[in-house]
C-alpha positions in Angstrom: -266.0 42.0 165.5 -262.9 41.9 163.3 -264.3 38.1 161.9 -268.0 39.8 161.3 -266.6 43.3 160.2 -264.8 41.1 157.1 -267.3 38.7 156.5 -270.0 41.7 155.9 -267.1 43.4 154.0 -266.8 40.0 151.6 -270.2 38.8 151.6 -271.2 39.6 148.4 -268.0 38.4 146.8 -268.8 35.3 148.7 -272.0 34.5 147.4 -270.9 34.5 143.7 -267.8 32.6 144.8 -268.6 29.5 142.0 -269.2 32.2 139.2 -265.9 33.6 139.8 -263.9 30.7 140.3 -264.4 29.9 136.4 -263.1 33.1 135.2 -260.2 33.6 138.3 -258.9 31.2 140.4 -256.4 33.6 141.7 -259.4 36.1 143.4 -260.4 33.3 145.3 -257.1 33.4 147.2 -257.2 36.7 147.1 -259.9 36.7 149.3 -259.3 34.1 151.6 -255.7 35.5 152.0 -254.7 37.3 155.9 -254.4 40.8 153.9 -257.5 40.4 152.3 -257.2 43.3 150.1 -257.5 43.8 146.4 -255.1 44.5 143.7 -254.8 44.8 140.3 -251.7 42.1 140.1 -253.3 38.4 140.9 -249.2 36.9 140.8 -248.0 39.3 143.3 -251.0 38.2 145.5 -250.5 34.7 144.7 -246.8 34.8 145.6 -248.1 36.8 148.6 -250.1 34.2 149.8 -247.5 31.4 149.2 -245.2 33.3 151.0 -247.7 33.4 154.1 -248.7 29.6 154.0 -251.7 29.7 152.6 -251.0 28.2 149.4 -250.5 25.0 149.1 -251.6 22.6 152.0 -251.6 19.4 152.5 -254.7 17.2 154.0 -253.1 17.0 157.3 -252.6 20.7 157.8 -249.3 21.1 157.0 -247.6 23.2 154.3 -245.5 21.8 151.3 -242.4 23.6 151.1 -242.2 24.4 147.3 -244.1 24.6 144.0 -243.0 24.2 140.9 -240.7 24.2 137.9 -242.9 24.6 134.9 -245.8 26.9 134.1 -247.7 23.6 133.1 -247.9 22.7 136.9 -250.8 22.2 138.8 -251.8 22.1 142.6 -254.6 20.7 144.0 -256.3 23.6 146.0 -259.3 22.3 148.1 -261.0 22.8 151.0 -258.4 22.7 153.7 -256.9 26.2 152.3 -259.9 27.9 153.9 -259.7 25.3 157.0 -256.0 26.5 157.9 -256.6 30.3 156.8 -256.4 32.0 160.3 -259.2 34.4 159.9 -261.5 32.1 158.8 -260.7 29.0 160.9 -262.4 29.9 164.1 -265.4 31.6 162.2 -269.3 30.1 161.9 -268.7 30.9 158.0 -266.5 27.9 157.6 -268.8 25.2 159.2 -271.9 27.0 157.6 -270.6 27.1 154.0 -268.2 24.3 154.3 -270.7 22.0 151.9 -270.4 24.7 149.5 -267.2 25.3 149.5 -265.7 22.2 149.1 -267.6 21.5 146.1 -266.8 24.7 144.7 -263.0 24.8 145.5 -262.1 21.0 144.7 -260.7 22.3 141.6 -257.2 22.7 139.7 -255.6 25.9 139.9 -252.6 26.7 137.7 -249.9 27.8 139.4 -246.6 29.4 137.5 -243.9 27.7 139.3 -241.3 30.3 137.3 -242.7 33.1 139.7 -241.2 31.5 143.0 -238.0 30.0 141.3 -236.7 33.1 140.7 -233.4 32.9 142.6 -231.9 29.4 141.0 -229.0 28.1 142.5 -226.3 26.6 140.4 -226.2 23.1 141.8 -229.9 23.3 142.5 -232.3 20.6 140.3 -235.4 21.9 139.0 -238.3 20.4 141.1 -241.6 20.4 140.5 -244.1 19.0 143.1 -247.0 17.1 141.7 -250.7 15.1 143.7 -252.4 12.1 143.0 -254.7 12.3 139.9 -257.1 10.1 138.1 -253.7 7.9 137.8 -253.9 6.9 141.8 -250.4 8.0 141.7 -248.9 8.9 145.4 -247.8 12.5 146.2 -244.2 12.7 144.5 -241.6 15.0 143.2 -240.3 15.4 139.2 -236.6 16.3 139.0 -235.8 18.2 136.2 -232.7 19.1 134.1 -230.7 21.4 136.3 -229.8 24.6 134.5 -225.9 24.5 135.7 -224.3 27.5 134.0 -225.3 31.0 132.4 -225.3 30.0 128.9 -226.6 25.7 129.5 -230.0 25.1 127.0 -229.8 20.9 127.4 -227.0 18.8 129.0 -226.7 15.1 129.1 -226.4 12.6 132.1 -222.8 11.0 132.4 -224.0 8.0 135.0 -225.9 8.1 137.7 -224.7 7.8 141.4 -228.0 6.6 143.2 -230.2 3.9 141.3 -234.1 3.1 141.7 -234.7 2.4 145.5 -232.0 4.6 146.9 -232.8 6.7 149.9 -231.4 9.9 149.2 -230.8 13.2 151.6 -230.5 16.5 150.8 -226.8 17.2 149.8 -225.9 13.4 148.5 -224.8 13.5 144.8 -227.6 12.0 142.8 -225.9 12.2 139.0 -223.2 13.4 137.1 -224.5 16.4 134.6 -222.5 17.2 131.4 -222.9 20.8 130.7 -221.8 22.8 128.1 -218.9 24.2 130.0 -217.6 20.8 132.3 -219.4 17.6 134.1 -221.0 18.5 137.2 -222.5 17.0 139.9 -226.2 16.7 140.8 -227.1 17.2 144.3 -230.3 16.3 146.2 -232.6 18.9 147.5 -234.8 16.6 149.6 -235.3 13.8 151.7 -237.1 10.8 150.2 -236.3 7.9 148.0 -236.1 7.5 144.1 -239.0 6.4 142.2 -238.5 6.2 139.1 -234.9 7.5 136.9 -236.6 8.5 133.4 -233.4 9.7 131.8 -230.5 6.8 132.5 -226.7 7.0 132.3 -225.3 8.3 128.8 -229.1 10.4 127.9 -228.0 12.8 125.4 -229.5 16.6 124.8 -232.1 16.6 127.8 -233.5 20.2 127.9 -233.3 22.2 131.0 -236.5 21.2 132.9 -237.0 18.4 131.4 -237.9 15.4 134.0 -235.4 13.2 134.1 -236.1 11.0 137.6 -239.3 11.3 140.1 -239.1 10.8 143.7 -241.7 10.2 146.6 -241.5 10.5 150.2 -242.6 6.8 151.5 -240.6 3.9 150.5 -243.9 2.0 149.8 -244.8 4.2 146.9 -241.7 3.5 144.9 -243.6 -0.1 142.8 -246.9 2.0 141.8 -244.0 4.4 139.5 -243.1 1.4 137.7 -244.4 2.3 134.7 -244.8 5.8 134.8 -243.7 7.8 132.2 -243.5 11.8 132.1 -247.0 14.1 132.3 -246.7 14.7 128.1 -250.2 12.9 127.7 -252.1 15.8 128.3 -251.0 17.6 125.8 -250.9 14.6 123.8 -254.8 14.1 123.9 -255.5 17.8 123.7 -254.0 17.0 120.5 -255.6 13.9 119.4 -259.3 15.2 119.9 -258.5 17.9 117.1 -256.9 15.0 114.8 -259.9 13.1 115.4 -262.2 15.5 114.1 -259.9 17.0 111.6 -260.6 14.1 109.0 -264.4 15.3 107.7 -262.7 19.3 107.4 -260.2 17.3 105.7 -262.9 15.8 103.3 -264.8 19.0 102.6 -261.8 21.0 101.5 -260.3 18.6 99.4 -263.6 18.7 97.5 -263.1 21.7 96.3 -259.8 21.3 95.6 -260.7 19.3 93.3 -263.2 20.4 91.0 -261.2 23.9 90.5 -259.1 22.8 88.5 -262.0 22.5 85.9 -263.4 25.7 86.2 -259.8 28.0 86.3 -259.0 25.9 83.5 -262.5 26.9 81.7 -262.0 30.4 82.5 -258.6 31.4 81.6 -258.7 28.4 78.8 -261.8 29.7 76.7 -262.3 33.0 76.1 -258.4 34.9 75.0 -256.0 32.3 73.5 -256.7 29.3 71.8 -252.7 28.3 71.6 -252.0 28.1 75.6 -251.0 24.7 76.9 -251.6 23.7 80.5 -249.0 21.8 81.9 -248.3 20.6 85.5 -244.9 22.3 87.2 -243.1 19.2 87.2 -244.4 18.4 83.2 -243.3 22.0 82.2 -239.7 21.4 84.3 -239.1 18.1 82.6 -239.6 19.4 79.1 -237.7 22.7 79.3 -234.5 20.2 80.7 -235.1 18.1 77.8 -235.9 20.7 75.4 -239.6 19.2 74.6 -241.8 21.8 72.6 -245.1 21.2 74.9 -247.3 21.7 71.5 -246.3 18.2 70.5 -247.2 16.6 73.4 -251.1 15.6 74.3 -252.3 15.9 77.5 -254.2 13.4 79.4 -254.8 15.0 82.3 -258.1 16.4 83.5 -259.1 18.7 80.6 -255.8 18.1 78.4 -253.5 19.2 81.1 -250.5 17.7 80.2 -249.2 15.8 83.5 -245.1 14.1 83.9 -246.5 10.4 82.4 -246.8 11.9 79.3 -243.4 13.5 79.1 -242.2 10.2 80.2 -244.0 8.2 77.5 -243.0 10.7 74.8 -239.5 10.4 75.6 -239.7 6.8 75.6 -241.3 6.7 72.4 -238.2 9.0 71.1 -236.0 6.6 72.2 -234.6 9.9 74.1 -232.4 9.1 77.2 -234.0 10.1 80.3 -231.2 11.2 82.3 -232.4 12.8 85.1 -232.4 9.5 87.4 -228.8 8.8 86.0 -227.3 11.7 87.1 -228.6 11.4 90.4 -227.4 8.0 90.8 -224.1 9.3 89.7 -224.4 11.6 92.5 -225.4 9.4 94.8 -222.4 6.7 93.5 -219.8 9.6 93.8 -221.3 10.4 97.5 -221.1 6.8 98.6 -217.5 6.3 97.5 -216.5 8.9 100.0 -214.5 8.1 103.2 -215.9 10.3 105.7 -216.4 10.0 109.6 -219.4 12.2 111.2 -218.3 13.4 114.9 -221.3 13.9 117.0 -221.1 17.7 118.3 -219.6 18.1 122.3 -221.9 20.8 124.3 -218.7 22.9 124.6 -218.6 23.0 120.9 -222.4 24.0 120.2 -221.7 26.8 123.2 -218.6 27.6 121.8 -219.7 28.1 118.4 -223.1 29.6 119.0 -221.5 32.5 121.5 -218.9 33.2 118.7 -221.2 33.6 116.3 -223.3 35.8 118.2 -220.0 37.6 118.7 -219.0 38.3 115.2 -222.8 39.0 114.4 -223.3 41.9 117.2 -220.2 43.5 118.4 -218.4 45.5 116.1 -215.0 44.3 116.2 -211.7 46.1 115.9 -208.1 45.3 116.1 -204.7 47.0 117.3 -201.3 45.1 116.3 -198.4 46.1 118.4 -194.8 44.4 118.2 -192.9 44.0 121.4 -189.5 43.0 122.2 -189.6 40.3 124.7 -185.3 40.4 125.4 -185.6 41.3 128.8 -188.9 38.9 129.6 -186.8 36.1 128.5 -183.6 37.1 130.5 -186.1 37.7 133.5 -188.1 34.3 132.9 -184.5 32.5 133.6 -183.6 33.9 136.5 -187.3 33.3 138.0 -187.1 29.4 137.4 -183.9 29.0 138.2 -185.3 30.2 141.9 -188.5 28.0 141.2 -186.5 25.2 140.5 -184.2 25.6 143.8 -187.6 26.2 145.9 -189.7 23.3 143.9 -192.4 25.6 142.2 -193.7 25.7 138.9 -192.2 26.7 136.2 -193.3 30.2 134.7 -194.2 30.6 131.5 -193.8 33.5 128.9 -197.9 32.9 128.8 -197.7 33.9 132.7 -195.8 37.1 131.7 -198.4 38.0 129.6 -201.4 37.5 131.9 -199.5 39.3 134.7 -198.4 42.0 132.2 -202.0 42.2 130.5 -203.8 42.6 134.3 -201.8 45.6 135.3 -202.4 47.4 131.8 -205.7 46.5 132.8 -206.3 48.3 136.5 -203.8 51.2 134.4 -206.9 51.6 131.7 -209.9 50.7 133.5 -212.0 51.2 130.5 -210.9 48.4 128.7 -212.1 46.1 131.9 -215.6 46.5 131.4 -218.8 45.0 129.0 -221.7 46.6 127.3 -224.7 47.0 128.4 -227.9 48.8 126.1 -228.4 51.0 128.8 -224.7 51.6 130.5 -221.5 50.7 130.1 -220.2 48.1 133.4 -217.0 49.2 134.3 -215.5 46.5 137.0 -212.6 46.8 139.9 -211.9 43.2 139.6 -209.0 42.3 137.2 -210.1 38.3 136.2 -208.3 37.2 133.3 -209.6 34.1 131.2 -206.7 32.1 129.9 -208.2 30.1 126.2 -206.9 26.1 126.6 -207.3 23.6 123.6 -208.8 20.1 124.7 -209.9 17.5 122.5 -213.5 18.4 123.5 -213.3 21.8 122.4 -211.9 25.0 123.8 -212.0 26.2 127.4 -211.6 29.9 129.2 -210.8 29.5 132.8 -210.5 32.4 135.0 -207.6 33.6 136.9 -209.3 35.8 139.4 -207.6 39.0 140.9 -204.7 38.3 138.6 -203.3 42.0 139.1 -203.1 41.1 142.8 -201.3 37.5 142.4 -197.7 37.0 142.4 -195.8 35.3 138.9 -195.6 32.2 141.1 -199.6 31.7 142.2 -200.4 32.2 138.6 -198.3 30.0 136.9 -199.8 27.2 139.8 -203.2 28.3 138.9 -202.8 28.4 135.5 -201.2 24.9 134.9 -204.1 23.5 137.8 -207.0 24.6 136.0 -205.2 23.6 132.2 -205.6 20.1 133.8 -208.9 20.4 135.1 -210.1 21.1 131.5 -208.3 18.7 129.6 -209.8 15.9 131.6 -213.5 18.1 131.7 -213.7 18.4 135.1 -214.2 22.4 135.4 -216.6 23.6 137.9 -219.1 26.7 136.8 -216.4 28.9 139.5 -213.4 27.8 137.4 -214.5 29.7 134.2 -217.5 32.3 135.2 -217.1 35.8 136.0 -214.1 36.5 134.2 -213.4 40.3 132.6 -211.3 39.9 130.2 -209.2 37.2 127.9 -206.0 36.0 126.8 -205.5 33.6 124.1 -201.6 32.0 122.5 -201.0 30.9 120.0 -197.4 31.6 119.6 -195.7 29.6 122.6 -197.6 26.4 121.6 -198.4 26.6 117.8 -195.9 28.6 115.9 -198.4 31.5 115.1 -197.0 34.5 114.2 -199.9 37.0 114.4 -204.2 36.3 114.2 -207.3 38.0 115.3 -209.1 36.6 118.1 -212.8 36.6 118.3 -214.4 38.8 121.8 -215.6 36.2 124.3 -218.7 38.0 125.3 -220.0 39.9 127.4 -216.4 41.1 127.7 -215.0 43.9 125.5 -211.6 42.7 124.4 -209.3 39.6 124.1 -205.4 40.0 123.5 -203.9 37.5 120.7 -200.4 36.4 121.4 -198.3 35.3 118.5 -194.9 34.2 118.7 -191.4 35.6 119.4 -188.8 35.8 116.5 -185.4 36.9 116.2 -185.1 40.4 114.0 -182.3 42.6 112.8 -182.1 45.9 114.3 -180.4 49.1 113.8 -177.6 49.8 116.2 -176.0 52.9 118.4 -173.9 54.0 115.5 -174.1 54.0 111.8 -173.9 50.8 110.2 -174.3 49.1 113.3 -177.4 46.5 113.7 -178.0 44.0 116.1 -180.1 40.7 116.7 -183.9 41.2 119.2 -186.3 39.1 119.8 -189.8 40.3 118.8 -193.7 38.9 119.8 -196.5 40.5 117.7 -199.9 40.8 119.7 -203.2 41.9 118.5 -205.8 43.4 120.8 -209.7 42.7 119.7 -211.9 45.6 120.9 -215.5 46.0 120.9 -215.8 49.6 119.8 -218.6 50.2 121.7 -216.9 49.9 124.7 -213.6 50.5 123.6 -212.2 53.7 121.6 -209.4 53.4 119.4 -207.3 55.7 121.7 -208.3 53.7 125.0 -207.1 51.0 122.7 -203.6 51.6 121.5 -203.2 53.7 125.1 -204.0 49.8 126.9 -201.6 48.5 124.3 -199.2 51.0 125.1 -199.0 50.1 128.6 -199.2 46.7 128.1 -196.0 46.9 126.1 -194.5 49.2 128.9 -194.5 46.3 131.2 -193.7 43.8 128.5 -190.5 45.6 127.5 -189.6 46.4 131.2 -190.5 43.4 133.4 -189.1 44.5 135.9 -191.9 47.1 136.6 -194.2 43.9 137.4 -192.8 43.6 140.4 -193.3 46.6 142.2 
């Protein structure tokens, strides 16, 4: 009863099957789906019905086990859907209809791969599973450019680990990505064998998604991808057939074009003024830089229009200089005597510059200068390594002060540990500080996680372990996401004296550090002065976020612990 009850119950939708499946592919599925019931959403039904197992399945019965990494894919649905579907596979319908069916499902049916890869994993490739086609090709897989950080738009391929003919399993490195943040490696998803590497070692700016190898599942299939190049040819003919027939339009506008510059020129040139000259742009240009009254000139273009050949052969009869060419071969002689050398853009400087700009362009920016004397830090400082040096640990820094010193002011003034959001402010209870390092390819933040939690000691190792990391690029997406604030020096390294760091976004603040200097100060009693040691720091606040009060009170406490170190250790 339940098989007739829904076959009476779909009959009607049944019958007009072919019609429909012109104007939605999706209903179809819809129909044939275990729920069976309508809605007004066909991509929740279709993600549904992949979720159940209907969609898609292989000739043998069995189910692939994902779809997709482009809206452009397709999947070939066909006859077997309805074959597997449980409430349909024991029923007379099937073996009635299956003629019709089959030829009226044997069809391609776009499916959005974007609505079942919505969870991407950092170290996951974008896959995309494609079927034989008029090509003959084999069933096989496109691997795409990975999308291996928040902020990556294209990456480039350092070298690749496996070559054309490797077996590969899921969890082997396949490549080494360059990202806009570090190099990172590639891993395999699947079982199965590479076909084909599109993108070879050294490929520059490869878009995310972009195929850049193929792989199949039988080692057989690997010689029919010799030549195969990426699915760009369909839209390469869909484009072609309107070039084809774009010549005779082409043809038939140009007419036109022509013959009205005869009748605009008849009539605006006959009825008001007998003394206006028609002259081409360029003609008009070239006379006004060579101070050419046009009345002299005669045209001999169509109807008298006075064209650039006859400025040129009135300044050659003259004997007037022409020396618009001259000064551009002046130009172009002053340009190639130049010494220059072009360097070719890293990723972590297009990142880096295209973040800051959107920084300066959209958060309004405001900064607090506080001076603080750093006496006691130093004295403190000495007697620390000299019990680092006796226990063999790293060295501590004065920059390792200031990140300990700058977490604590942080979990004292929560609010300048948070980020903007248009519809809430994102306060958060973990204190990671990002620590700015200069490399020759450009400049890195990484984090320091829980630095209000770690002792002077753990930082300092931290600190100098992931310095290194980044100076020879090897930074993982964990070694520089999720931090909530940043610290950038200057002073210690440079010389810098004071500056005005820019807000790494989406945090709401970033403390400069300048350097320390010896001052003279006023003493107990009069006439009295003695010698301090003073660092400047400027804190950049997104006022959004960030008050000026919340501001200098952060700075405040900050300086708290700066001038009494001792307070960092309880």
């Amino acid at each position: 009863m339940t098989y007739a009850s829904h076959l009476l119950r779909h009959s009607k939708k049944l019958r007009n099957a072919p019609d429909l499946l012109q104007t939605d592919p999706v209903i179809l599925v819809r129909w044939f789906s275990k729920a069976a019931c309508p809605s007004t959403n066909s991509r929740d039904d279709l993600l549904r019905n992949y979720q159940q197992g209907y969609l898609p399945v292989k000739k043998d019965g069995s189910f692939y086990s994902s779809i997709g990494g482009t809206p452009s894919t397709i999947s070939r649905f066909n006859y077997s859907c309805i074959a597997d579907c449980p409430d349909f596979s024991k029923s007379p319908f099937v073996g009635e209809h299956k003629g019709k069916l089959s030829r009226t499902m044997k069809m391609d049916i776009p499916v959005v791969g974007t609505v079942f890869n919505k969870g991407f994993s950092g170290s996951q490739a974008c896959r995309r599973r494609s079927f034989s086609t008029a090509s003959e090709l084999p069933p096989h897989q496109e691997l795409g450019m990975p999308s291996l950080s928040p902020t990556m738009t294209e990456g480039n391929i350092a070298r690749w680990l496996k070559k054309e003919g490797d077996k590969v399993s899921p969890g082997e490195v396949l490549c080494e990505v360059e990202t806009d943040k570090a190099t990172v490696e590639m891993e395999c998803m699947e079982e199965g064998y590479i076909a084909k590497i599109i993108h070879g070692d050294g490929s520059k700016e490869i878009k995310v998604g972009e195929v850049i190898a193929i792989t199949v599942e039988e080692e057989g299939d690997i010689a029919k991808f010799k030549d195969y190049k990426p699915s760009k040819s369909g839209d390469a003919e869909v484009v072609k057939k309107p070039a084809d027939s774009a010549p005779p339009k082409k043809e038939v506008v140009e007419e036109p074009l022509e013959s009205s510059g005869p009748k605009i020129s008849k009539t605006s040139g006959t009825p008001p003024a007998e003394d206006r000259i028609f002259a081409s742009p360029l003609a008009r240009k070239m006379a006004e830089d060579h101070n050419i009254p046009l009345s002299s000139i005669k045209g001999t273009g169509p109807d008298g229009r006075i064209v650039k050949a006859d400025i040129e052969d009135y300044l050659a009869s003259s004997g007037k200089d022409f020396p618009a060419p001259v000064s551009k071969t002046k130009d172009t002689a002053v340009a190639e005597t130049m010494d220059y050398t072009d360097l070719p853009h890293s990723q972590i400087r297009k990142v880096t510059a295209s973040r800051l700009l959107l920084s300066k362009q959209t958060i309004p920016h405001y900064y607090l200068t506080v001076d603080t004397c750093v006496d006691k830090l130093m004295d403190l400082r000495s007697q620390l390594n000299s019990l680092q040096e006796a226990s063999g640990g790293k060295r501590i820094s004065v920059n390792d002060l200031v990140i300990k010193a700058a977490a604590l002011a942080l979990r004292k003034v929560p609010q300048c540990n948070s980020s903007w959001n248009n519809d809430y402010i994102r306060q958060y209870h973990n204190v990671n500080i990002n620590v700015a390092v200069q490399t020759d390819n450009g400049l890195y933040v990484p984090v320091i996680r829980d630095a209000d939690k770690k002792g002077l000691s753990k930082i300092a190792e931290e600190v100098k372990h992931l310095a290194q990391k980044a100076k020879e690029n090897n930074l993982k997406p964990e070694d520089y996401e999720g931090g909530t604030f940043t610290v950038s020096n200057l002073g210690g390294p440079f010389g810098i004296k004071q500056f005005c760091a820019i807000i790494n976004p989406p945090q709401s603040g970033i403390l400069a550090v300048g350097s320390a200097e010896r001052r003279v100060v006023p003493g107990n009693g009069p006439e009295q002065f003695k010698f301090a040691s003073f660092m400047s720091v400027t804190l950049s606040c997104d006022h959004r976020v960030i008050d000026g009060a919340i501001g200098a009170e952060w700075l405040k406490a900050f300086k708290g612990y700066i001038e009494n170190p001792e307070s960092m250790l309880l």
